[in-house]
C-alpha positions as CSV (number, residue, x, y, z in Angstrom):
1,X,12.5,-22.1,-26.2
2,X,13.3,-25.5,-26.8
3,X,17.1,-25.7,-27.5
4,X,17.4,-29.6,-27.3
5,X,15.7,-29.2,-30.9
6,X,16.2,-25.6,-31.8
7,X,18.4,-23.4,-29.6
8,X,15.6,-21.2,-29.0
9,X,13.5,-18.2,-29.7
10,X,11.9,-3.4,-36.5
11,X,8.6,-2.3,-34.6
12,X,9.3,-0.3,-31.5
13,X,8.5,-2.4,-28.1
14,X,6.0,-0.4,-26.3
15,X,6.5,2.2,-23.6
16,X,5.3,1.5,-20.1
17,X,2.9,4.8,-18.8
18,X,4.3,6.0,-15.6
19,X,1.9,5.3,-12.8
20,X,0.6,2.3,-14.5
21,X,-2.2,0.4,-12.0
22,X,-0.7,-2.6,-10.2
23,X,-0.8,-6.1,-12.1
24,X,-4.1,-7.6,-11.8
25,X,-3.8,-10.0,-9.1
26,X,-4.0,-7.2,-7.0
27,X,0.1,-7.6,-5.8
28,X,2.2,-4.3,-5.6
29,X,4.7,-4.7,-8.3
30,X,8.2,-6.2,-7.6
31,X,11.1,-3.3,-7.4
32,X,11.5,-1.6,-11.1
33,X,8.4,-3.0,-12.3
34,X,6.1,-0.4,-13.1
35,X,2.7,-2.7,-13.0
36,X,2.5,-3.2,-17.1
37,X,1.0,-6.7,-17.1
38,X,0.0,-8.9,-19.9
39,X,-1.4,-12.3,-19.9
40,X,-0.3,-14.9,-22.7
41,X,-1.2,-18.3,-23.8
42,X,0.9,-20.5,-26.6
43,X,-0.3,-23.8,-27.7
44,X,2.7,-26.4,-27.6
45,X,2.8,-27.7,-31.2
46,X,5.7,-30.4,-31.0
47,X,5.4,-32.2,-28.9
48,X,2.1,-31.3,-28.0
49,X,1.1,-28.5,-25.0
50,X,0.4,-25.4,-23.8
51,X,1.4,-22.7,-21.7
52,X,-0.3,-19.7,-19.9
53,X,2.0,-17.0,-18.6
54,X,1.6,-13.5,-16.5
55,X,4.3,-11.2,-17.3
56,X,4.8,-7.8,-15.5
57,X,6.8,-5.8,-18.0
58,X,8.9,-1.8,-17.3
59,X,12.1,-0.4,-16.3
60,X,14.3,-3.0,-17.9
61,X,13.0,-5.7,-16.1
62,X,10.6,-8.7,-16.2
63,X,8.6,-10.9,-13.9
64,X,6.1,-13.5,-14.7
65,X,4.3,-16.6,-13.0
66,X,3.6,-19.2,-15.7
67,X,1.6,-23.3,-16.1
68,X,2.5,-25.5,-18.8
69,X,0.7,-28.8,-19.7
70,X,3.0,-31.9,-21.8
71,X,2.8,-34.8,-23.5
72,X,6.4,-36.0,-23.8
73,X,8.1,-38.4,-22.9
74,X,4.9,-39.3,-20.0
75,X,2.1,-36.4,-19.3
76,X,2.7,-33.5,-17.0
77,X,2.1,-30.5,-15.2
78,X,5.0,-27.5,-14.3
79,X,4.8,-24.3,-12.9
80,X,7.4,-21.3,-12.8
81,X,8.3,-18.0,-11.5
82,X,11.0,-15.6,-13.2
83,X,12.4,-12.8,-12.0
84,X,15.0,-10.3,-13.4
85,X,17.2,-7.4,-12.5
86,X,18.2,-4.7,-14.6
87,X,18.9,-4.9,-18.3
88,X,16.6,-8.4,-18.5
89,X,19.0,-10.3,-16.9
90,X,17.9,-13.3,-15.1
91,X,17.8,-13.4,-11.2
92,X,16.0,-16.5,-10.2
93,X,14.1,-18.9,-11.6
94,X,12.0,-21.4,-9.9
95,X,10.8,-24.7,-11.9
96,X,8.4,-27.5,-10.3
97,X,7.2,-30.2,-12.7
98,X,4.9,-33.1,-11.8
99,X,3.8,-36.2,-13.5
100,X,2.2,-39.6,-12.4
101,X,4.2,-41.1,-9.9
102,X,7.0,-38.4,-10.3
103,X,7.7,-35.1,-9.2
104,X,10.9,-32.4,-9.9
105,X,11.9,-28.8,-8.8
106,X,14.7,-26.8,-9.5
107,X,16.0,-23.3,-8.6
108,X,18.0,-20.8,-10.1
109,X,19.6,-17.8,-8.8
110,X,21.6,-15.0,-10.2
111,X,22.4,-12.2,-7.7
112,X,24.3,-8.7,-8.8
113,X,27.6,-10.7,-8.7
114,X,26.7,-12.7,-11.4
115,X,27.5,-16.2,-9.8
116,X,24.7,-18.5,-10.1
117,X,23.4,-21.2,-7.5
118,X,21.9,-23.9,-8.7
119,X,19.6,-26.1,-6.1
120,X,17.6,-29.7,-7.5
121,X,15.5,-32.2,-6.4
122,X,13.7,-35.4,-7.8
123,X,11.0,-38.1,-6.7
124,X,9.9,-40.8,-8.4
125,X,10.9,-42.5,-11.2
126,X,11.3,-40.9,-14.8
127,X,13.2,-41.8,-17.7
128,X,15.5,-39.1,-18.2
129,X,18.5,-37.5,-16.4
130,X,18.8,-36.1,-12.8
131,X,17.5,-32.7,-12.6
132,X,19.8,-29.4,-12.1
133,X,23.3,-29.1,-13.2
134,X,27.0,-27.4,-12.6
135,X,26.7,-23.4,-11.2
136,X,30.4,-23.1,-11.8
137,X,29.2,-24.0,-15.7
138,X,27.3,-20.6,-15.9
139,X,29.5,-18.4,-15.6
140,X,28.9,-16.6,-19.0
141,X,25.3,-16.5,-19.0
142,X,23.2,-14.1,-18.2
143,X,19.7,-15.5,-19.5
144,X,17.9,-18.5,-18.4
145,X,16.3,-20.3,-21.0
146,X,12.7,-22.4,-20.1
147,X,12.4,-25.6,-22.6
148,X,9.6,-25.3,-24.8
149,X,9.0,-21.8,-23.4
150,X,8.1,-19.1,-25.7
151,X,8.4,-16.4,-22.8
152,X,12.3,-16.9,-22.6
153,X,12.7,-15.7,-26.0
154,X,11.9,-12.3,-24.8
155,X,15.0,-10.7,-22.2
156,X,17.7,-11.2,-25.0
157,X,15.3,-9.7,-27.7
158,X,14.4,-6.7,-25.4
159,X,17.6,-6.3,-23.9
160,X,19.3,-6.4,-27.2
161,X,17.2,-3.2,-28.8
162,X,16.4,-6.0,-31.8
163,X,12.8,-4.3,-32.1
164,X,14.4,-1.1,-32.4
165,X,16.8,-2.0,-35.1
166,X,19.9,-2.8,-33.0
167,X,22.5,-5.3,-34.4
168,X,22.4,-9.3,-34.1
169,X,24.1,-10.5,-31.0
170,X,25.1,-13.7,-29.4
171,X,24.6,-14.6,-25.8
172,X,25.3,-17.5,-23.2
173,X,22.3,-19.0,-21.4
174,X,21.3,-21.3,-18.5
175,X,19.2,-24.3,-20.6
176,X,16.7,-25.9,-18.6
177,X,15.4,-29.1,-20.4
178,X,12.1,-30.0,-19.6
179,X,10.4,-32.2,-18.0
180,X,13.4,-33.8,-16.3
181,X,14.9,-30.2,-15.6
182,X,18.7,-31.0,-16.6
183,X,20.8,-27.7,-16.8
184,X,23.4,-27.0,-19.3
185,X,25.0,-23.7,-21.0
186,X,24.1,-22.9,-24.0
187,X,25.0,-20.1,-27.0
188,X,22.7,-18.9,-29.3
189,X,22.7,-16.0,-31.5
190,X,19.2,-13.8,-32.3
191,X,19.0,-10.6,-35.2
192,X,16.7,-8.4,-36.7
193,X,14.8,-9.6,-39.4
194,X,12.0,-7.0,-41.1
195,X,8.8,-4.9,-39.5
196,X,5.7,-6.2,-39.9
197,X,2.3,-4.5,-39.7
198,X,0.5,-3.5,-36.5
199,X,3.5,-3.4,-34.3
200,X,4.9,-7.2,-34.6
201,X,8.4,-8.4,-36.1
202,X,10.0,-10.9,-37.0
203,X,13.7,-11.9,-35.1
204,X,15.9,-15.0,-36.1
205,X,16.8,-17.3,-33.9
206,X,19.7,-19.4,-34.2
207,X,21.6,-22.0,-32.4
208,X,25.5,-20.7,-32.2
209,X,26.6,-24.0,-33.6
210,X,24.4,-23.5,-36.2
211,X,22.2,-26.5,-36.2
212,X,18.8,-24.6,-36.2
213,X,17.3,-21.4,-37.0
214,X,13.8,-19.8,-36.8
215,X,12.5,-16.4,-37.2
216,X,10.0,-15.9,-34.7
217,X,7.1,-13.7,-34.9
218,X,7.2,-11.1,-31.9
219,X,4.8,-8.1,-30.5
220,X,5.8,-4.5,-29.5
221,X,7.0,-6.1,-26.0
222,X,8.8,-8.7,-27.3
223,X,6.4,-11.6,-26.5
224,X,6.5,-14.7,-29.2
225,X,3.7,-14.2,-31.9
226,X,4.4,-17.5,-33.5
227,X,7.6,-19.5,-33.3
228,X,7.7,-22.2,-36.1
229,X,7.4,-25.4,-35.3
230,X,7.4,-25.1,-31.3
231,X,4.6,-22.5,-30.6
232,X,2.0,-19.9,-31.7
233,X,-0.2,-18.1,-29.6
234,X,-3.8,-18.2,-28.4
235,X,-6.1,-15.5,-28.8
């Protein structure tokens, strides 16, 4: 998502098959992931990138190893992990980004108490803010929400039953802005739009102040199709 600029990011979402194989890096799956992996690539459109991401999908819960490539506002490189617990919500995620000359790293946690912990550091020189944020700040979220990351879009969308014709809802998340990593809270709101053919949909995205909206294109698990103006994907 990318909510510095837009806030962001009915077909049925597919069923995982009990007994599903293990993802394909060979790894047991993580506790109450049933092994349902898919692997997704977005090009970046604005500003200009891309992003490769392995999700593990079942049970009410996500986990996914991702790379992104930028442009703005110096070239870089950032890796993450996310993990959630039940219901989609978020229970750490771990952000490193590099550039020339520069590096940053954040970490997010969540545990069942719902009190975040927020932990930041930064080398080098970059001209933006100071990476990580207030924990005490979160309190209402239960999402993290990746800059520029299509793959964030998913947990409230899921979570939500927007693919099976459930109501709009609003929610609080923890906004990461990328590159520099600053954290903030954030409200946004996301409703069913229409069913399209061959198991996609289309959800609306919107900003809770109301300063930007998108309807994004997503498939039967939820992942972004095409997000207007931020991202569509590869292959």
């Amino acid at each position: 998502m990318d909510e510095g600029r837009s806030g962001a990011d009915p077909a049925r979402p597919g069923r995982p098959r009990a007994g599903a194989r293990r993802a394909e890096s060979g790894r047991p799956p993580g506790p109450g992931v049933d092994g349902r992996t898919r692997a997704v690539s977005w090009l970046i459109e604005d500003p200009p990138g891309a992003e490769h991401v392995r999700v593990e999908l079942g049970a009410g819960r996500l986990r996914a190893e991702g790379v992104a490539i930028g442009s703005a506002p110096r070239p870089y490189r950032l890796e993450y992990r996310l993990e959630t617990g039940a219901a989609y919500a978020t229970s750490r995620l771990s952000v490193a980004v590099q550039g020339e000359g520069w590096r940053r790293r954040l970490e997010l946690r969540r545990p069942a108490s719902g009190r975040w912990s927020v932990a930041a550091s930064a080398e080098g020189e970059l001209p933006l803010g100071r990476p990580g944020g207030d924990a005490d700040a979160l309190a209402a979220a239960g999402d993290c929400d990746l800059g520029l990351s299509p793959l964030t879009n998913t947990m409230p969308i899921l979570r939500a039953g927007l693919l099976d014709g459930q109501a709009a809802v609003e929610i609080a998340v923890a906004w990461v802005s990328v590159p520099d990593l600053g954290l903030r809270l954030a409200r946004q709101r996301y409703a069913p739009v229409r069913a399209l053919a061959d198991g996609l949909a289309v959800v609306r995205f919107e900003s809770a102040d109301g300063s930007f909206a998108a309807d994004l294109t997503v498939d039967r698990d939820g992942l972004v199709v095409d997000y207007p103006g931020l991202a569509r994907r590869i292959g």
